[in-house]
Biopython code that builds the backbone (N, CA, C, O; Angstrom):
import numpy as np
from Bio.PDB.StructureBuilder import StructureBuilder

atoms = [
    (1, "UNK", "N", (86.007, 89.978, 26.925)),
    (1, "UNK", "CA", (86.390, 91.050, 27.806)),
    (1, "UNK", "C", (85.285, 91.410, 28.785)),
    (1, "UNK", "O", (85.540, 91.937, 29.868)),
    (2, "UNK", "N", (84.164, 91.140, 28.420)),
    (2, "UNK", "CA", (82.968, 91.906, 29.344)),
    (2, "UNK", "C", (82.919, 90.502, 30.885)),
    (2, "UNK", "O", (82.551, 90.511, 32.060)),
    (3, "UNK", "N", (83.501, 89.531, 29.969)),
    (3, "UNK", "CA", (83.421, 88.931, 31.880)),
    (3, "UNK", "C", (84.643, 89.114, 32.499)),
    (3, "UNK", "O", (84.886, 88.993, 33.700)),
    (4, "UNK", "N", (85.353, 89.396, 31.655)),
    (4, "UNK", "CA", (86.666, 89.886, 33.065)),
    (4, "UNK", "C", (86.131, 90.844, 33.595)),
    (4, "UNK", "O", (85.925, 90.781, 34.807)),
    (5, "UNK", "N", (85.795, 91.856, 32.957)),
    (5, "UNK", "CA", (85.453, 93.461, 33.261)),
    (5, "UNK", "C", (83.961, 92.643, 34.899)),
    (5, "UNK", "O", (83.997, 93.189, 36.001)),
    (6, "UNK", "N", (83.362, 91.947, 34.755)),
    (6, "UNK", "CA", (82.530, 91.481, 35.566)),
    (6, "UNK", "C", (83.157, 90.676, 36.889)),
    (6, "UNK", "O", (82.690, 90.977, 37.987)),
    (7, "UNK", "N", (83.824, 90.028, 36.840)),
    (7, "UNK", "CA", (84.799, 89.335, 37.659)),
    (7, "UNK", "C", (85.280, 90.679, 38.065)),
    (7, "UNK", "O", (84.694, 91.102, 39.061)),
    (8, "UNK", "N", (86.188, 91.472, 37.569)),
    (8, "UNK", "CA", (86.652, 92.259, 38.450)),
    (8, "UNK", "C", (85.606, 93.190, 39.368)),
    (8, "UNK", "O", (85.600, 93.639, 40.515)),
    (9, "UNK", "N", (84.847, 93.217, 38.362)),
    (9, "UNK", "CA", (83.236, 94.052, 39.638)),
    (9, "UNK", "C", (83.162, 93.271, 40.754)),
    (9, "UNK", "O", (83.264, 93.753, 41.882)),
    (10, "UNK", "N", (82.994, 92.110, 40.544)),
    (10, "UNK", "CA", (82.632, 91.062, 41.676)),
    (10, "UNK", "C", (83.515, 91.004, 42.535)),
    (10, "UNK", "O", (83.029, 90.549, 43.570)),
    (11, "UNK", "N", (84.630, 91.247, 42.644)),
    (11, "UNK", "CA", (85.805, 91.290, 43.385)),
    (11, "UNK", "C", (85.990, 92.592, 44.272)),
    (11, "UNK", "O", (86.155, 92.717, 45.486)),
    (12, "UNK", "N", (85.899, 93.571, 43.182)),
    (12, "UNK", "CA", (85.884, 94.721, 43.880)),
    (12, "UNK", "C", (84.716, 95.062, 45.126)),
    (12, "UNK", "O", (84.868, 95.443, 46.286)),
    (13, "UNK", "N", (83.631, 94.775, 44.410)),
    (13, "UNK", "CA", (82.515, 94.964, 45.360)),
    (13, "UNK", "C", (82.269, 93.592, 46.714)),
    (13, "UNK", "O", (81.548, 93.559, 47.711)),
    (14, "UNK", "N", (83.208, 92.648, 46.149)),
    (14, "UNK", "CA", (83.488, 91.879, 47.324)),
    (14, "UNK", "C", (84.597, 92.108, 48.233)),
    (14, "UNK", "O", (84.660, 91.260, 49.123)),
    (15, "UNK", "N", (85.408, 92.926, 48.262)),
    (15, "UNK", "CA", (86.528, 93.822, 48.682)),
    (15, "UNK", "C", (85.958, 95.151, 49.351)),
    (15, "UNK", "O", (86.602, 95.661, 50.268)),
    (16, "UNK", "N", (84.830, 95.693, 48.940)),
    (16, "UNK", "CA", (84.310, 96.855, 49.151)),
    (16, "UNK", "C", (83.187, 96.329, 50.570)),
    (16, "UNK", "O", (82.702, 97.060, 51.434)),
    (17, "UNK", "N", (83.047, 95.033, 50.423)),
    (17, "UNK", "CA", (81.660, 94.350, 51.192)),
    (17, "UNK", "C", (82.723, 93.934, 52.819)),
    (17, "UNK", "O", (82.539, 94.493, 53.900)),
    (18, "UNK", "N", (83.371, 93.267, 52.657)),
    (18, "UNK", "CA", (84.766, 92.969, 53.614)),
    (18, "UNK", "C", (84.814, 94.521, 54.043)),
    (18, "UNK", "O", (83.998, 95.211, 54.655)),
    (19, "UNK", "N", (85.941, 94.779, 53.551)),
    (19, "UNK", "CA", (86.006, 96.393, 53.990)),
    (19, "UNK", "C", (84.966, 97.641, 54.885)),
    (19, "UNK", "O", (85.276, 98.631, 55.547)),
    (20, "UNK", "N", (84.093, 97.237, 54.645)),
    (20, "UNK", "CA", (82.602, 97.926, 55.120)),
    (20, "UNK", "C", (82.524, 97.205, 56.621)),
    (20, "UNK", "O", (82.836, 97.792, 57.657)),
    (21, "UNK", "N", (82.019, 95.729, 56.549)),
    (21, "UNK", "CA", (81.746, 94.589, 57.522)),
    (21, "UNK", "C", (83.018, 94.825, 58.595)),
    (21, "UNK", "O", (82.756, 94.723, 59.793)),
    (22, "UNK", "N", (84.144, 95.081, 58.256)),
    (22, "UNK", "CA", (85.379, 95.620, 59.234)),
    (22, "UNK", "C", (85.529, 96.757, 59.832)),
    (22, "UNK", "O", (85.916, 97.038, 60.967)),
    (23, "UNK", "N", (85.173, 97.401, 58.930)),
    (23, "UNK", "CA", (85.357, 99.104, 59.436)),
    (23, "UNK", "C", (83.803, 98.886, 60.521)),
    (23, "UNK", "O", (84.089, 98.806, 61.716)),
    (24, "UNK", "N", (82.229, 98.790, 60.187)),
    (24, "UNK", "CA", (81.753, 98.218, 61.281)),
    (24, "UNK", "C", (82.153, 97.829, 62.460)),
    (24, "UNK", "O", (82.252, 98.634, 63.387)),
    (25, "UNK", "N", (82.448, 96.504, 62.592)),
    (25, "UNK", "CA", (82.987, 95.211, 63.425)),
    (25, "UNK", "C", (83.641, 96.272, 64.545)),
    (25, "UNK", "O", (83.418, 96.337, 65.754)),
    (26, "UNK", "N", (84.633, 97.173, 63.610)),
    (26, "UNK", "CA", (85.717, 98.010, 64.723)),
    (26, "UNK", "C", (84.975, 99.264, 65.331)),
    (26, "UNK", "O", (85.146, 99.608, 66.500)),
    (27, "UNK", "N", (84.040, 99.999, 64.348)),
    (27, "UNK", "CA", (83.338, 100.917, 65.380)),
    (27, "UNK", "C", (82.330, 100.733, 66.336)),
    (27, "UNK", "O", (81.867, 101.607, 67.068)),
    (28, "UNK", "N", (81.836, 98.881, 66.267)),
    (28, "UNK", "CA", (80.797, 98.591, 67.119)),
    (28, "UNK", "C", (81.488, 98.095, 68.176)),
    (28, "UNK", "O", (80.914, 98.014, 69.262)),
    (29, "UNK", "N", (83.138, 97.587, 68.003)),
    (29, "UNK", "CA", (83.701, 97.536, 69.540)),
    (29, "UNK", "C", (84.112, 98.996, 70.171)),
    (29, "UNK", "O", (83.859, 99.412, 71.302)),
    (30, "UNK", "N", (84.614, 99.459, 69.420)),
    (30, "UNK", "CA", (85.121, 100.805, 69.850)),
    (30, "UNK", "C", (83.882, 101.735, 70.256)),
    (30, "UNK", "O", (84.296, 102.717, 70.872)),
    (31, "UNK", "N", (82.513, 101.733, 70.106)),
    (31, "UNK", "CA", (81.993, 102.268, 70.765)),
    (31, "UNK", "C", (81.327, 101.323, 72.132)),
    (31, "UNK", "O", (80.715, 101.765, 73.105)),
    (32, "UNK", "N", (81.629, 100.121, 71.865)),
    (32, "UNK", "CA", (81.110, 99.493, 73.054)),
    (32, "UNK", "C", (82.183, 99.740, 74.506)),
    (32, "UNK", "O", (81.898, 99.788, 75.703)),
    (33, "UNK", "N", (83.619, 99.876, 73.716)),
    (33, "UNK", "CA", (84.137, 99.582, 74.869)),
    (33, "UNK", "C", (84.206, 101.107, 74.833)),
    (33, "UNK", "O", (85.395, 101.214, 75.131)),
    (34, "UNK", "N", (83.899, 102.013, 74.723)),
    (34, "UNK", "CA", (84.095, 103.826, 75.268)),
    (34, "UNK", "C", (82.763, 103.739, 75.804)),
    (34, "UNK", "O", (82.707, 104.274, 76.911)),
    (35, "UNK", "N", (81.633, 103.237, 75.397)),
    (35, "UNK", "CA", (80.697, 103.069, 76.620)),
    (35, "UNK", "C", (80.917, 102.398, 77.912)),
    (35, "UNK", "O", (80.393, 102.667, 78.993)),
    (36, "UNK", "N", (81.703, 101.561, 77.655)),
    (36, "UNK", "CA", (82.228, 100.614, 79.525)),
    (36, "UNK", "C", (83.084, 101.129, 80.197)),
    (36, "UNK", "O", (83.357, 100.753, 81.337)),
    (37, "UNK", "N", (83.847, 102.415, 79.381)),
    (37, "UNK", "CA", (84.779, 102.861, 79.850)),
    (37, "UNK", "C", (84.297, 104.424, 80.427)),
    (37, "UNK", "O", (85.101, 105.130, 81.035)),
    (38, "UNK", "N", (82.913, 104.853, 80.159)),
    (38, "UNK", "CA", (82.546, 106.211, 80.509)),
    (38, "UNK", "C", (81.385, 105.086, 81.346)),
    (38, "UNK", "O", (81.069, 106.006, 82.100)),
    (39, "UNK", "N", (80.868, 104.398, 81.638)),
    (39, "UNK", "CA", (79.776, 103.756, 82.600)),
    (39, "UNK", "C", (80.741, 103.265, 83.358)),
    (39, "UNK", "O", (80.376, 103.636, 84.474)),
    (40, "UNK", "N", (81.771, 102.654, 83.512)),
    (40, "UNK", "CA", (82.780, 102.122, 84.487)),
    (40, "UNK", "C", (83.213, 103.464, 85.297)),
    (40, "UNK", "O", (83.298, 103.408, 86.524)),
    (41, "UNK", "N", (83.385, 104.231, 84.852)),
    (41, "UNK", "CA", (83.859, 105.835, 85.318)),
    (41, "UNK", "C", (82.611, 106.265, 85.994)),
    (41, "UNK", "O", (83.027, 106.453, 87.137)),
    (42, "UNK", "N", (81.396, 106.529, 86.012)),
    (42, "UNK", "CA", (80.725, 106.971, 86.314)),
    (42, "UNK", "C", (79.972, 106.061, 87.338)),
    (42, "UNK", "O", (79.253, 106.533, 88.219)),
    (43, "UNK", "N", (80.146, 104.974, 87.195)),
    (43, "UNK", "CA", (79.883, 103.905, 88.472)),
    (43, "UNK", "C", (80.555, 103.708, 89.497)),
    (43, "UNK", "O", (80.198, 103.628, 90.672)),
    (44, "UNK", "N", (81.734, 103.615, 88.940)),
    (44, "UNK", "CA", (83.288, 103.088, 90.103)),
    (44, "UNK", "C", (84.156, 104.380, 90.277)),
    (44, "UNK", "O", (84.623, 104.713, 91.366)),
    (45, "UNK", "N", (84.356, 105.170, 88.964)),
    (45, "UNK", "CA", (85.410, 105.983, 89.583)),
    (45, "UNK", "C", (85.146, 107.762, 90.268)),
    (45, "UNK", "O", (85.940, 108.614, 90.666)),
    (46, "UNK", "N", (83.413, 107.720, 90.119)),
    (46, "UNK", "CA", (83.352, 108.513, 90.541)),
    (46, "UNK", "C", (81.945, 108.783, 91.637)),
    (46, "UNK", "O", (81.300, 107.739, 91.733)),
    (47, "UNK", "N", (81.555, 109.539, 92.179)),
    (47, "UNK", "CA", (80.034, 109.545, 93.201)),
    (47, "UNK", "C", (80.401, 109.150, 94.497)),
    (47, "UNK", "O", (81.508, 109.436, 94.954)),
    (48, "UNK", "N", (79.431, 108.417, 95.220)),
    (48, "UNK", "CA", (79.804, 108.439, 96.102)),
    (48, "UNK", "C", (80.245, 107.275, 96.468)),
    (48, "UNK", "O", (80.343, 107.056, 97.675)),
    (49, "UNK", "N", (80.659, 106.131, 95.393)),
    (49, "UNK", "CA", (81.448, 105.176, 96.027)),
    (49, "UNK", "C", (82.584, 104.964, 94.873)),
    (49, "UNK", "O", (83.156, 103.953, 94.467)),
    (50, "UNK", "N", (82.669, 106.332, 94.519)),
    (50, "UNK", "CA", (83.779, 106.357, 93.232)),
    (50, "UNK", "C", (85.252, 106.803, 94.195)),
    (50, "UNK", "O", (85.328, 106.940, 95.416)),
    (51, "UNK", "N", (86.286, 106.954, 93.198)),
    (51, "UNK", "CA", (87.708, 107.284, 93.740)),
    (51, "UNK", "C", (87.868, 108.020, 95.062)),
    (51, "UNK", "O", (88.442, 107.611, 96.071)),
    (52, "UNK", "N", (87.036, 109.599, 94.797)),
    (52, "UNK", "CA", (87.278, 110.389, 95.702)),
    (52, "UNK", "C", (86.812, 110.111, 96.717)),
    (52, "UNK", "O", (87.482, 110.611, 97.620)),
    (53, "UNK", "N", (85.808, 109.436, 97.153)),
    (53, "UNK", "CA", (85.280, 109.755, 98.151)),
    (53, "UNK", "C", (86.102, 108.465, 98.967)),
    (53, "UNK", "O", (86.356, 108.574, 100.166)),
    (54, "UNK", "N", (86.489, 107.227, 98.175)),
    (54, "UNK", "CA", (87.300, 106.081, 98.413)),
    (54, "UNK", "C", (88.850, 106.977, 99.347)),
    (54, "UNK", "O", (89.229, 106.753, 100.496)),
    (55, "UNK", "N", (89.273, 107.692, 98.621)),
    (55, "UNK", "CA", (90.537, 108.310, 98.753)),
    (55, "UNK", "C", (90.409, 109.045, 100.827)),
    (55, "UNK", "O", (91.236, 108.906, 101.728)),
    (56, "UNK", "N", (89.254, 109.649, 100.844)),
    (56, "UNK", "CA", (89.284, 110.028, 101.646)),
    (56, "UNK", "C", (88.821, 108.968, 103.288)),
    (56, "UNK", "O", (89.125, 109.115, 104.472)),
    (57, "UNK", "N", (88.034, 108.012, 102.595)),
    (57, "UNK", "CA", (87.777, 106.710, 103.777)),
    (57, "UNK", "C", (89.126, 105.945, 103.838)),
    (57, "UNK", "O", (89.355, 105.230, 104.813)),
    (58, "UNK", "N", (89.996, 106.064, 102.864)),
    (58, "UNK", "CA", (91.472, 105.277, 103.211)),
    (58, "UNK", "C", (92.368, 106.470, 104.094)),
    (58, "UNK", "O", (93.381, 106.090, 104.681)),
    (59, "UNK", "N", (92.086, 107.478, 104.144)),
    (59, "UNK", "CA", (92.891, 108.637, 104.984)),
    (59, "UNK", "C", (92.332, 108.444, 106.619)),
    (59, "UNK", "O", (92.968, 108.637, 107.656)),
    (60, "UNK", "N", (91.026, 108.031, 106.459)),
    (60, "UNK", "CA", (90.263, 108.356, 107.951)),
    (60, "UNK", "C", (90.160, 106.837, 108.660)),
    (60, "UNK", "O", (89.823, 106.757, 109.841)),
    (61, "UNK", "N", (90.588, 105.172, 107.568)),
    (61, "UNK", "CA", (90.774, 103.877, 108.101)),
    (61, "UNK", "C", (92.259, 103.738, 108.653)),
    (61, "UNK", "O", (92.705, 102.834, 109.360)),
    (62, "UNK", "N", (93.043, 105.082, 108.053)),
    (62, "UNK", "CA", (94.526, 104.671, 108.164)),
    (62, "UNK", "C", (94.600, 105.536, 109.597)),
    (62, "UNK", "O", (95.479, 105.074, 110.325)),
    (63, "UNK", "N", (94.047, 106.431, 110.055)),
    (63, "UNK", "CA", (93.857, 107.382, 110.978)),
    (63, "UNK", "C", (93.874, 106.265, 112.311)),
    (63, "UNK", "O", (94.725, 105.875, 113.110)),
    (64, "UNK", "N", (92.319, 105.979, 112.036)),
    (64, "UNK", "CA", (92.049, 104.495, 112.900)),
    (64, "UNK", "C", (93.460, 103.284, 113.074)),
    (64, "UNK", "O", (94.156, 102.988, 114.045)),
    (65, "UNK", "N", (93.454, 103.074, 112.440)),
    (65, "UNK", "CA", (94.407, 102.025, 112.075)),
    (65, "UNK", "C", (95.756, 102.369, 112.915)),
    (65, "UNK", "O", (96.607, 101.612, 113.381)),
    (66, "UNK", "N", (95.652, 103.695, 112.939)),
    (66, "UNK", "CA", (97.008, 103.747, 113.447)),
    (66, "UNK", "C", (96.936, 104.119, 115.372)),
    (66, "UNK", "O", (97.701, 103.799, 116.282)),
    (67, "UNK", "N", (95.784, 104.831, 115.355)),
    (67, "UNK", "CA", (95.082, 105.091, 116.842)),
    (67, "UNK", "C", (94.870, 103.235, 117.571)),
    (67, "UNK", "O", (95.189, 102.863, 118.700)),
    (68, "UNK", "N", (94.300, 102.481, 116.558)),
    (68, "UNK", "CA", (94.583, 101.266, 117.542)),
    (68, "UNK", "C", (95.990, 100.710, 117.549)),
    (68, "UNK", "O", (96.463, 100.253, 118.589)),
    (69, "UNK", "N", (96.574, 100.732, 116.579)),
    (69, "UNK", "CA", (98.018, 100.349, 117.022)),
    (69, "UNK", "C", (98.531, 101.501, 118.247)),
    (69, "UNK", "O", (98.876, 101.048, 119.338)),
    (70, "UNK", "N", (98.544, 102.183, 118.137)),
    (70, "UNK", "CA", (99.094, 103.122, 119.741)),
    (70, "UNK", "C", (98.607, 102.455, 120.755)),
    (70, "UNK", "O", (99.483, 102.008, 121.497)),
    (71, "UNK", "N", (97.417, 102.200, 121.090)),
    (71, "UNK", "CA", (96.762, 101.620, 121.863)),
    (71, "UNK", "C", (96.785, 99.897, 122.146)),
    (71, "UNK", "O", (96.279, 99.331, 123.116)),
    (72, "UNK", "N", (97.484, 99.287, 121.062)),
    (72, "UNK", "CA", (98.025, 98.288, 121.291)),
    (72, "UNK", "C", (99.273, 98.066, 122.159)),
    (72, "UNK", "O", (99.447, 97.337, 123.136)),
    (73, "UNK", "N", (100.265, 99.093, 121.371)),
    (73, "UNK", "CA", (101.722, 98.995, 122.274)),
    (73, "UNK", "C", (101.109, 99.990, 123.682)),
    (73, "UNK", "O", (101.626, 99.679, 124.755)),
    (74, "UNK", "N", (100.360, 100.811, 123.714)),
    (74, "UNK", "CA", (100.480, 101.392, 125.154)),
    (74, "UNK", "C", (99.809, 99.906, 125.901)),
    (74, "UNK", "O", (100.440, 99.520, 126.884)),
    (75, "UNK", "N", (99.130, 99.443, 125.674)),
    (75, "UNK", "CA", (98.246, 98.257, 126.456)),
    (75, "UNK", "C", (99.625, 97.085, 126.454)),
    (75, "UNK", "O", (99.372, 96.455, 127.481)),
    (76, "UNK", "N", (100.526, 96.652, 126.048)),
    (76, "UNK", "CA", (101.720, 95.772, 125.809)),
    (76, "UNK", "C", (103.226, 96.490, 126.859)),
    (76, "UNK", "O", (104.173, 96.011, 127.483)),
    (77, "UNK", "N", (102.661, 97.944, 126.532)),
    (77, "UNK", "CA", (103.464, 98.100, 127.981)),
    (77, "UNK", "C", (102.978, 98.097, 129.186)),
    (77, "UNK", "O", (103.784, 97.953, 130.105)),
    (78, "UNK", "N", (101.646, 98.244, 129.478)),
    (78, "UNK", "CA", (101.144, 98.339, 130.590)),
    (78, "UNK", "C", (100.904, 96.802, 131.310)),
    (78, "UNK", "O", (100.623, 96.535, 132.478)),
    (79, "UNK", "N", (101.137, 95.882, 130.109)),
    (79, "UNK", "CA", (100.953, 94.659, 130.723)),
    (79, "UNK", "C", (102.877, 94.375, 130.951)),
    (79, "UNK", "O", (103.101, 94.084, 132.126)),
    (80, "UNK", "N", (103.680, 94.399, 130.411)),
    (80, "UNK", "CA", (105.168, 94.271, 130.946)),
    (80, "UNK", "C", (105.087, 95.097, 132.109)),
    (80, "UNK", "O", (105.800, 94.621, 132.992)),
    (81, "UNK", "N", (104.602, 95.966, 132.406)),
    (81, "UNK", "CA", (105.069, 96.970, 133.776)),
    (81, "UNK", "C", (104.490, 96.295, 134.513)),
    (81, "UNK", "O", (105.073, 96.119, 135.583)),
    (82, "UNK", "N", (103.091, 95.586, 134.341)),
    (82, "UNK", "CA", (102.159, 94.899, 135.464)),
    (82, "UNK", "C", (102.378, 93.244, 135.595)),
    (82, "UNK", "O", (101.739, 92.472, 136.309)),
    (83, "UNK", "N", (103.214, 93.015, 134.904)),
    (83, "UNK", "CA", (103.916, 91.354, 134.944)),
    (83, "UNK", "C", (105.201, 91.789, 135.748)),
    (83, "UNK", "O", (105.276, 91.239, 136.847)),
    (84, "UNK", "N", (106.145, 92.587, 135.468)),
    (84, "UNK", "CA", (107.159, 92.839, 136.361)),
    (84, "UNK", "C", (106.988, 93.284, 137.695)),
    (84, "UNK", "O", (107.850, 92.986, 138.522)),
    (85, "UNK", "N", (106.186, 93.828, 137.962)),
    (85, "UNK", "CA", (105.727, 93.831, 138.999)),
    (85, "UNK", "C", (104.978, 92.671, 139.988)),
    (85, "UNK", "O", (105.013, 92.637, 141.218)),
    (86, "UNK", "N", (104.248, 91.672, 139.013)),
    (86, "UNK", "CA", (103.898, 90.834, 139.512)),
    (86, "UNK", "C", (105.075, 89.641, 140.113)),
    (86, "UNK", "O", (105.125, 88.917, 141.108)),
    (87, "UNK", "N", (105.757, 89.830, 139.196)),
    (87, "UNK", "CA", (107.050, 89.227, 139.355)),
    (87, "UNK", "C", (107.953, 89.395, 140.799)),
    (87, "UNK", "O", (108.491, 88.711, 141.669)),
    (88, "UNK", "N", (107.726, 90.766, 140.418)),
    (88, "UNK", "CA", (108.692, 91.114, 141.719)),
    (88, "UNK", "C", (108.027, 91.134, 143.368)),
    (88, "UNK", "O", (108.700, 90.885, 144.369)),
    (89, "UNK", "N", (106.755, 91.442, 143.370)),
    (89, "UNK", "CA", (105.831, 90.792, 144.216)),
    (89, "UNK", "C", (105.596, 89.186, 144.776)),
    (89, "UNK", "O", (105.559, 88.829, 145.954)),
    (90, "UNK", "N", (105.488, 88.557, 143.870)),
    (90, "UNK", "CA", (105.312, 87.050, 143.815)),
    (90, "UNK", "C", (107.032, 86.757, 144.724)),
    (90, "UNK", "O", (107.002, 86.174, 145.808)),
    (91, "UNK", "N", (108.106, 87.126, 144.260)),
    (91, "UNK", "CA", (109.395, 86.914, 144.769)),
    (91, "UNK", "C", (109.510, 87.883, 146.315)),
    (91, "UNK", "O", (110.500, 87.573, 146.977)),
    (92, "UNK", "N", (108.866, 88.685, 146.766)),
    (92, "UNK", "CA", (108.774, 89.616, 147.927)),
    (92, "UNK", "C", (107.952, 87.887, 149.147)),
    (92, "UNK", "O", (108.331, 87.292, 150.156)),
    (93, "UNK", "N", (106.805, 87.789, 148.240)),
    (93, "UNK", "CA", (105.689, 86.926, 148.961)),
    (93, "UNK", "C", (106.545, 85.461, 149.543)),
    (93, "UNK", "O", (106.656, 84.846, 150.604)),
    (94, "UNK", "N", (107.008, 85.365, 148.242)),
    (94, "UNK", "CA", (107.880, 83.831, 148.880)),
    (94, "UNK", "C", (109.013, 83.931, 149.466)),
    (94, "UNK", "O", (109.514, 82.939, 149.996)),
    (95, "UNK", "N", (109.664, 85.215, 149.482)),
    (95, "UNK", "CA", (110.388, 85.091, 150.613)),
    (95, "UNK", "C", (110.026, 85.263, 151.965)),
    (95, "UNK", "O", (110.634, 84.723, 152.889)),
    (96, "UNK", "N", (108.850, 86.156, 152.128)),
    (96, "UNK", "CA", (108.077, 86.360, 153.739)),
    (96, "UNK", "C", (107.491, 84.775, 153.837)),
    (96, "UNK", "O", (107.250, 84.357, 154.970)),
    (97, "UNK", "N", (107.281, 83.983, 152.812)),
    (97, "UNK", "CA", (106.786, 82.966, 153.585)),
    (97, "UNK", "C", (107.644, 81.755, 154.087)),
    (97, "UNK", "O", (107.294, 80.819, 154.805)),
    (98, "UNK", "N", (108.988, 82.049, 153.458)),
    (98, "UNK", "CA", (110.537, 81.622, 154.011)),
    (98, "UNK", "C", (110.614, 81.840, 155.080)),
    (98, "UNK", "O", (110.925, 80.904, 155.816)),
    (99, "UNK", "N", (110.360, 83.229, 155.688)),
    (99, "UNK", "CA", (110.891, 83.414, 156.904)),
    (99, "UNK", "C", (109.919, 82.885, 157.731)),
    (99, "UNK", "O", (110.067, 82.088, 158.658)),
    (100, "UNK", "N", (108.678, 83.520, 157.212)),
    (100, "UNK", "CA", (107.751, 82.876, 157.887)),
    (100, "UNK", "C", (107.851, 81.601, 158.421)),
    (100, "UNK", "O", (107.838, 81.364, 159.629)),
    (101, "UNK", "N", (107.995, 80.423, 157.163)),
    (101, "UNK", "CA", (107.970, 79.218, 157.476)),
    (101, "UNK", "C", (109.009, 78.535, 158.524)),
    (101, "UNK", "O", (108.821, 77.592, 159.293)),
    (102, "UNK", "N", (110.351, 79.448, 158.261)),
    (102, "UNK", "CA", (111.421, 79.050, 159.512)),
    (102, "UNK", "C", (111.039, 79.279, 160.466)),
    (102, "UNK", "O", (110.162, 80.106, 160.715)),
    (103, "UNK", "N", (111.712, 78.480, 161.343)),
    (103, "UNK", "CA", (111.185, 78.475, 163.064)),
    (103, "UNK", "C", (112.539, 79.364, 163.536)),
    (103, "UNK", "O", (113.738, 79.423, 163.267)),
    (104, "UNK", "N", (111.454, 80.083, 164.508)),
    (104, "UNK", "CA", (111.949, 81.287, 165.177)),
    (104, "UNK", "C", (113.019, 81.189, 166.005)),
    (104, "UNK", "O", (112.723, 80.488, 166.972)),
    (105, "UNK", "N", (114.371, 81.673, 166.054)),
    (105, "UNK", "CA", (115.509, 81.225, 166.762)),
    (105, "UNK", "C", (115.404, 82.167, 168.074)),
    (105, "UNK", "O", (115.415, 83.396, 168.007)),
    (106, "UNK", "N", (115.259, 81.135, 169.758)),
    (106, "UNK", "CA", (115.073, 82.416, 170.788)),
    (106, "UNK", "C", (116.581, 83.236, 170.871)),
    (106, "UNK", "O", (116.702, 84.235, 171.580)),
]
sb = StructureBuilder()
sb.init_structure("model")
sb.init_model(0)
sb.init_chain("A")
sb.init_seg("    ")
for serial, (resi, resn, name, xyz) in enumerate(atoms, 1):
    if name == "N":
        sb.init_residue(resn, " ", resi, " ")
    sb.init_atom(name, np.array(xyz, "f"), 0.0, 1.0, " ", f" {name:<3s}", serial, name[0])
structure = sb.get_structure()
């Protein structure tokens, strides 16, 4: 009886040794990753190149962003108004040089 009674020690305390080595294992990730997750926060999501200040350079690029597009279509009409015109000029020119070019009936 005294080596069962020993075997089962050995078991237990090899059950108890596992058990320990795990419960470890899990609080040395779990505090690693709540450290990457409060240094990730404090690097990226916050200061001055964290969320907020991010939040507000996407309000003032979209501002921009949208001031050159205005300035695109106003410049896209100003070139259709100044092609139609060229147009209609260029067709004024070749006809004066129609008449021009005909010989003058006395």
């Amino acid at each position: 009886m005294a080596t069962k009674k020993t075997d089962d020690d050995e078991a237990a305390a090899a059950v108890k040794d596992a058990a320990w080595w795990y419960t470890q294992a899990g609080l040395t990730l779990l505090a690693t990753f709540l450290a990457g997750t409060f240094l990730g926060w404090q690097l990226w999501g916050s200061g001055d190149a964290g969320a907020p200040t991010l939040r507000s350079r996407v309000v003032s690029m979209d501002q921009e962003i949208n001031r050159v597009k205005n300035e695109r279509e106003d410049c896209q009409k100003v070139l259709q108004v100044t092609q139609g015109r060229q147009a209609t000029l260029e067709k004024e020119i070749s006809s004066l040089r129609a008449k021009a070019a005909a010989p003058a009936a006395p």
